[in-house]
C-alpha positions as CSV (number, residue, x, y, z in Angstrom):
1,X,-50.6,-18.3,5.8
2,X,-51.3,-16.2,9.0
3,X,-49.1,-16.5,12.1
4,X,-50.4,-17.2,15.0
5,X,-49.1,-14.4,17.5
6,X,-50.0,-13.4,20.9
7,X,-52.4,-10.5,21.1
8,X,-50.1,-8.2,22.2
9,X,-48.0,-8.6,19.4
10,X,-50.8,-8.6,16.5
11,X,-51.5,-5.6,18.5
12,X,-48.3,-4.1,18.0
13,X,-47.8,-4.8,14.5
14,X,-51.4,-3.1,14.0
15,X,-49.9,0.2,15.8
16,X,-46.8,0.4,13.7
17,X,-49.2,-0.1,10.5
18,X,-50.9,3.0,11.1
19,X,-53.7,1.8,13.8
20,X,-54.8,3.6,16.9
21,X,-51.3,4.9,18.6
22,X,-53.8,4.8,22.3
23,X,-53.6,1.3,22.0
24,X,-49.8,0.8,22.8
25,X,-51.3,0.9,26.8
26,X,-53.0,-2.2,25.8
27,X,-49.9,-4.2,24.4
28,X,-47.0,-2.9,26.6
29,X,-46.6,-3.5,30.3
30,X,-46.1,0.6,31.9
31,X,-42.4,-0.4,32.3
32,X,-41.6,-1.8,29.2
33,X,-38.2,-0.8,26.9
34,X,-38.2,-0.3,23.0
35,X,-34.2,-0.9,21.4
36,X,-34.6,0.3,17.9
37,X,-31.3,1.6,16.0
38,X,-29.4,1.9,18.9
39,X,-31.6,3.7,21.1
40,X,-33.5,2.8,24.2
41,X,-37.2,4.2,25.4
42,X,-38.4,3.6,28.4
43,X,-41.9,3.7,29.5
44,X,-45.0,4.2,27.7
45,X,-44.9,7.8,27.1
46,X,-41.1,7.1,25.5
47,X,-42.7,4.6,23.7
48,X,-45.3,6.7,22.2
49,X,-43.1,9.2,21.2
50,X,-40.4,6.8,19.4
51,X,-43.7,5.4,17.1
52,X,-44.5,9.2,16.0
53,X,-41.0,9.9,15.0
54,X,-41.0,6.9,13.1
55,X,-43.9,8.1,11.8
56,X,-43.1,11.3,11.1
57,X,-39.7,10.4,9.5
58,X,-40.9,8.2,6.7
59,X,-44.2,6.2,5.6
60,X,-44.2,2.7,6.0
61,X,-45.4,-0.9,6.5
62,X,-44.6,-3.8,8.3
63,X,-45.8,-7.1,7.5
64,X,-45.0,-10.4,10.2
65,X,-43.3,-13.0,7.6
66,X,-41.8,-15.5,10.2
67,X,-42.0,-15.9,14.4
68,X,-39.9,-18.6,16.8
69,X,-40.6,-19.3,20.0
70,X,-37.6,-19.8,22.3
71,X,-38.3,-20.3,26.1
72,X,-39.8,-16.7,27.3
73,X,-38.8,-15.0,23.8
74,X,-40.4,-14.5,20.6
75,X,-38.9,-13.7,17.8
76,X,-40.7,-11.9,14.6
77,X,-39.2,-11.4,11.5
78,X,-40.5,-8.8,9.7
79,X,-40.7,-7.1,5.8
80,X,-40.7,-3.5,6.6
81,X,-41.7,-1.6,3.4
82,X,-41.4,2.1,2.7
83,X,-40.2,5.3,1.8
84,X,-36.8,5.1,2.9
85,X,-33.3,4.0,2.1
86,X,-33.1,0.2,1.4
87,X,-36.7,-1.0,1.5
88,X,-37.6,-3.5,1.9
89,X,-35.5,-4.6,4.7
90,X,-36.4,-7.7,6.7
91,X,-36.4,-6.4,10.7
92,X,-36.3,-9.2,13.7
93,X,-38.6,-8.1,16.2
94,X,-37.5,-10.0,19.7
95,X,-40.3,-10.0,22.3
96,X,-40.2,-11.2,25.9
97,X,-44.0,-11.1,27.2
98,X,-45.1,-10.8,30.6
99,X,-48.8,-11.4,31.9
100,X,-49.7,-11.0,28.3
101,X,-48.3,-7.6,27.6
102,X,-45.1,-6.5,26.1
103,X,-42.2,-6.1,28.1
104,X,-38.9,-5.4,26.6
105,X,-38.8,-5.7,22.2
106,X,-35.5,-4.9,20.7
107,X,-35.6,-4.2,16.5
108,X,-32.3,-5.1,14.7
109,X,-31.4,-6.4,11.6
């Protein structure tokens, strides 16, 4: 079964599979903040950078498995499948969305 997610999200999840990286303007407010591993990226540009790297460092898929809605935050949980140590690992993805673009998602285990 599918999970019904906001666009934004689907969006996201489409980036980080290998789609458009352009997009990311669409799905994350100018302002927004990425926490993956420890680090923090501000701003689209940081953004775009931090999904290259990823990129870059190892080939890999991410597939939505389970999301809970808790007031203003979503939470995704994720099978992220790839070339490097420990795949698959299941990733929660923690949204908070404002006027339906992303604007803060931390990535922890």
């Amino acid at each position: 079964m599918k999970l019904q997610l906001p666009e934004a999200v689907n969006t996201y999840f489409a980036i980080s599979n290998g789609d458009d990286p352009a997009r990311l303007a669409t799905c994350f407010h100018p302002d927004a903040t990425v926490i993956d591993e420890k680090r923090t990226h501000q701003g689209i540009d940081a953004i775009a950078a931090w999904q290259r790297e990823a990129r870059q460092a190892s080939s890999y898929r991410v597939e939505p498995v389970d999301a809970s809605q808790r007031d203003d935050a979503l939470t995704v949980t994720a099978r992220v499948a790839g070339d490097f140590p420990g795949s698959p690992v299941l990733l929660k993805h923690l949204f908070a969305l404002t006027d339906d673009q992303i604007r803060s998602l931390e990535i922890a285990p």
